[in-house]
C-alpha positions in Angstrom: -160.7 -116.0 -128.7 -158.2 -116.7 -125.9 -158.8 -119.6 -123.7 -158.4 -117.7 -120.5 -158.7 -113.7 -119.5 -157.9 -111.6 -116.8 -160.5 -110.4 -114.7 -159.9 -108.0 -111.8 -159.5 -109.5 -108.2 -160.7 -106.5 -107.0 -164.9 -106.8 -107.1 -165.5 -110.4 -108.1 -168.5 -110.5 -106.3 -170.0 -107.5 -108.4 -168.9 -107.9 -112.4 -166.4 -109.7 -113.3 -164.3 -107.1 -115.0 -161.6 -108.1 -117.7 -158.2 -106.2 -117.4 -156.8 -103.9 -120.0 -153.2 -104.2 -121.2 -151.8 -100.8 -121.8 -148.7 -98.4 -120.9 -151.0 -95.8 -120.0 -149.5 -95.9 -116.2 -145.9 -95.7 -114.7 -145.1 -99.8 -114.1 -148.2 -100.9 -114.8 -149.1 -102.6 -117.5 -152.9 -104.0 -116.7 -155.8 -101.9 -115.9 -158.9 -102.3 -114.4 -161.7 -100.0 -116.1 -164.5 -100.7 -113.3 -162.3 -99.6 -110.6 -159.1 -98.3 -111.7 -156.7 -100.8 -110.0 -153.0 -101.3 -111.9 -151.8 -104.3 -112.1 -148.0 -105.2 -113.3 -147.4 -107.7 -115.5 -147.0 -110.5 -113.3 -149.3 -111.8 -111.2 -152.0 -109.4 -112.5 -155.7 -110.1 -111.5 -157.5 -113.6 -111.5 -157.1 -115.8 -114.8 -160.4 -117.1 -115.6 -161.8 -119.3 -119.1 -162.9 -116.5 -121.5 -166.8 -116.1 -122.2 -168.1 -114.6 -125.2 -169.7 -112.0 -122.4 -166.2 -111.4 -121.2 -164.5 -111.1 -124.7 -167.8 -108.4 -125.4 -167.3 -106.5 -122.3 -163.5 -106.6 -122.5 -164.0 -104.9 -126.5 -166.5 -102.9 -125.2 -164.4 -101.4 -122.3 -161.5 -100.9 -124.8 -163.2 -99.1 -127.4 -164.9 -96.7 -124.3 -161.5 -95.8 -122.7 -159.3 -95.5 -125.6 -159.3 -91.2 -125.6 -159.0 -91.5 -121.5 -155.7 -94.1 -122.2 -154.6 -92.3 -124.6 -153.5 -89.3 -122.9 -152.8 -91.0 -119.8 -150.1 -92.4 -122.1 -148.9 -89.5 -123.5 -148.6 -87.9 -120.0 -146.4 -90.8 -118.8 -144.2 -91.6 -121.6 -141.1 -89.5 -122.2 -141.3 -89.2 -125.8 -144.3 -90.0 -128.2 -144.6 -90.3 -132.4 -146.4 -87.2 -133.9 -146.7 -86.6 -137.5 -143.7 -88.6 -138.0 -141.3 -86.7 -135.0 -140.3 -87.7 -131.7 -141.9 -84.6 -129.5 -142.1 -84.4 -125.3 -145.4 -83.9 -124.4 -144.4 -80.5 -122.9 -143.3 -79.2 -126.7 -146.8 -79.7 -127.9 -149.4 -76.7 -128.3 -151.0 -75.7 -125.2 -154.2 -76.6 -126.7 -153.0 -79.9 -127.4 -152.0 -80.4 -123.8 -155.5 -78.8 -122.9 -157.0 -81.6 -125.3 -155.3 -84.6 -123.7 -155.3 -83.7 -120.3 -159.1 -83.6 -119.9 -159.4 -87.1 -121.9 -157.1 -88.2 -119.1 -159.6 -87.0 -116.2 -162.6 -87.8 -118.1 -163.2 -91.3 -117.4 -165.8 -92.4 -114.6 -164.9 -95.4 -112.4 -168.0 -97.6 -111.6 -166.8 -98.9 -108.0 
């Protein structure tokens, strides 16, 4: 466990709500799952010492959002890995688009 996370300075007086690292939006590299603020990579959120609750929530949060992060990423990025080939996200099935698209709009913001 890391000595110190990154909590969102966003709602501090509600939970304390560790950031994400992802790619899953354009020049930002931290997300907040509570509220939906990007951070970049410096200066992001609050640096707090990790908790055990922290490190839970922070795996829990993870494991919740990784379909919704997912396609954001792929609707971001200009090329992505699939079944070994480099592909653009607009040379995929139509259903595949379908798929990912909703994962991206699925995800419910608590504040």
């Amino acid at each position: 466990m890391n000595k110190e996370i990154k909590i969102c300075s966003h709602h501090q007086d509600g939970e304390q709500t560790p950031l994400i690292w992802t790619f899953a939006f354009n020049h930002n590299e931290y997300w907040c799952p509570a509220c939906g603020a990007n951070y970049g990579a410096l200066g992001a959120g609050d640096d707090i010492e990790n908790t055990l609750i922290l490190e839970k929530r922070l795996k829990e949060y993870e494991k919740l959002s990784r379909r919704f992060l997912r396609g954001n990423s792929l609707l971001v990025c200009s090329m992505f890995k699939y079944k070994g080939e480099y592909k653009k996200f607009s040379e995929m099935s139509k259903r595949f688009q379908t798929f990912w698209i909703n994962r991206s709009k699925e995800w419910k913001y608590k504040f």
